[in-house]
Steps between C-alpha positions, in 0.01 A plus 500: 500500500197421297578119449630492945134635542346185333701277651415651882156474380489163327655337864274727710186364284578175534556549866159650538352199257654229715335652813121511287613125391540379877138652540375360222607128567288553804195627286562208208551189757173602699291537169648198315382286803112679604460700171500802752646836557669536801483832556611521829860383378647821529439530821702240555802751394427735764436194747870409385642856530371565855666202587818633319458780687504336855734208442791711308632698748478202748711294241748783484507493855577147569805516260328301208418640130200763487368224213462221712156717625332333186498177699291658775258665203476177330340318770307802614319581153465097462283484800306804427437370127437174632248661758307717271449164237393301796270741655389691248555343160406181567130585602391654191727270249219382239316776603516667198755769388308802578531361887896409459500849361351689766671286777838550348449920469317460894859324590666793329382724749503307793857424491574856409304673785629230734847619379386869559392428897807287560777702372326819416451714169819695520759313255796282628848536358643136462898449651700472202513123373783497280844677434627374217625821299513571157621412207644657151353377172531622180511850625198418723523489933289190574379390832601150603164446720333538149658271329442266821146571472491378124665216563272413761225534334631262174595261790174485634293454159754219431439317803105523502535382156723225572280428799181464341555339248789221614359440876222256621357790715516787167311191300245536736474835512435475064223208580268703738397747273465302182204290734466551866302128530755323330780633666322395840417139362890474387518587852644842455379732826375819335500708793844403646621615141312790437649616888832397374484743179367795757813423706741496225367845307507656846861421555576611152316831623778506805800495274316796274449668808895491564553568136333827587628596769854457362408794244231707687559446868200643644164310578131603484168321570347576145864394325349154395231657327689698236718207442198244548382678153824534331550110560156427404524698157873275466308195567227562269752654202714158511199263501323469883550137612882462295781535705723624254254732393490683812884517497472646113215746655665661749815547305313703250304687757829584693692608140192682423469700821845613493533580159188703475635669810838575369436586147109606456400661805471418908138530492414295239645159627224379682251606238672317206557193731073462584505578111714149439206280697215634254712475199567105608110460610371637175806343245571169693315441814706184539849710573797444301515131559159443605466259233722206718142464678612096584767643667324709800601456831 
């Protein structure tokens, strides 16, 4: 019984972890470009999970799988991550931080009261997305949507890896924060890429959303911000900036969480999780792999 336990919790940590991770990619893309906090990312999530919302039960509907919704939350949370770098990122880039900073929290809660007059403050319960059952191992029932959810999360840090650091577009992405005046006399255009970045960690944000919704089907307009932090904490842990770090960040975050839950006490997990980012601030500020600094996307 004791060892089944650890097993359910082991898969249902790392299912957590590769939901942070998603969030995180967002956060560590965004920063390794403009050396700025996007707070606003995890708005994105509920951005994504509305859309869920909305575009499930039409999917269902229309005889096609409830997943194929992520296609519809993709594009939306593109253009509204694309729309908030454009109109309100853009204006106050070299600004200073303290002016990213405030802009970013200011975004925050625009798109969260925006959320609240559109589609009100009660919460939404999400169709169900996937049916995929159970499974037996080693004594232990695990859900097959978790196990999807890991592995989609593994796939995704492989391919932004691979896609940094092997394409002409990823190269780019490396040059404009080493030097911003270089990269525009190699003829690099800063702006198109920093848009591009904004648009790729917001349709990471979409697939977390579905992640989600998978294992908590319900929606609410201040969901991002819990998970905004949790992500942020992941990002920072594995070394802000480092894609596998943020992967390695929110894995630990997620085992933590559950573990703390299952065998210390329910009330303590969130605690002992804000405890992890001022251990890694005052120990390593870097993050685990924070020392790769070349390597920041």
């Amino acid at each position: 019984m004791a060892f089944s336990l650890f097993i359910q919790s082991l898969i249902n940590g790392l299912n957590q972890g590769a939901i942070y991770a998603l969030i995180a990619l967002g956060y560590t893309m965004v920063y390794g470009i403009i050396r700025m906090i996007n707070f606003a990312h995890g708005d994105f999530i509920m951005v994504g999970a509305y859309t869920l919302f909305y575009t499930v039960p039409l999917m269902i509907n229309h005889g096609m799988p409830a997943w194929l919704a992520v296609i519809f939350a993709i594009i939306v949370c593109v253009v509204v991550g694309v729309a908030v770098e454009v109109i309100a990122y853009r204006p106050v880039r070299g600004a200073g931080s303290l002016s990213a900073l405030i802009t970013a929290l200011a975004m925050s809660l625009f798109l969260e009261n925006s959320a609240m007059v559109l589609f009100g403050p009660n919460p939404k319960s999400v169709t169900k997305i996937f049916d995929l059952g159970s499974v037996e191992f080693l004594g232990a029932k695990l859900q097959v949507k978790y196990l999807l959810t890991i592995g989609i999360g593994l796939l995704m840090m492989v391919a932004l890896t691979l896609f940094v650091k092997k394409t002409k577009l990823g190269k780019a992405m490396r040059a404009v924060p080493q030097d911003k005046q270089a990269a525009t006399l190699m003829g690099i255009n800063v702006n198109k890429i920093i848009t591009i970045t904004f648009a790729i960690g917001s349709g990471l944000a979409a697939v977390a959303a579905l992640m989600y919704c998978s294992t908590y089907p319900r929606c609410t307009i201040d969901m991002g911000s819990m998970m905004g932090i949790k992500a942020f904490i992941a990002a920072v842990l594995g070394g802000i900036g480092i894609i596998p770090g943020a992967m390695l960040g929110g894995i630990i975050v997620g085992l933590v969480e559950i573990f703390v839950k299952v065998y210390v006490s329910a009330s303590w997990y969130e605690a002992i999780t804000y405890s992890l980012l001022i251990i890694v601030l005052l120990v390593k500020p870097s993050g685990i792999l924070g020392k790769n600094v070349g390597e920041k996307v």
